[in-house]
N, C-alpha and C positions, 0 to 999 in steps of 0.2 A: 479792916486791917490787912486780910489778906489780899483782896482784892485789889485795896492799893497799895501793895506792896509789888503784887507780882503786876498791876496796872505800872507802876513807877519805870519798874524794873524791866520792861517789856518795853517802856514809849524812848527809857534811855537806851536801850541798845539800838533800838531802830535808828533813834536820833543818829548813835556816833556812826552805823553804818552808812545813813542814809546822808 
């Protein structure tokens, strides 16, 4: 849960910056 939470939440922000 947490892991893919802060997983999730970590691959979207790279996403929108990258």
């Amino acid at each position: 849960s947490l892991v893919s939470e802060i997983g999730g939440y970590f691959d979207r922000a790279a996403s929108a910056v990258g």
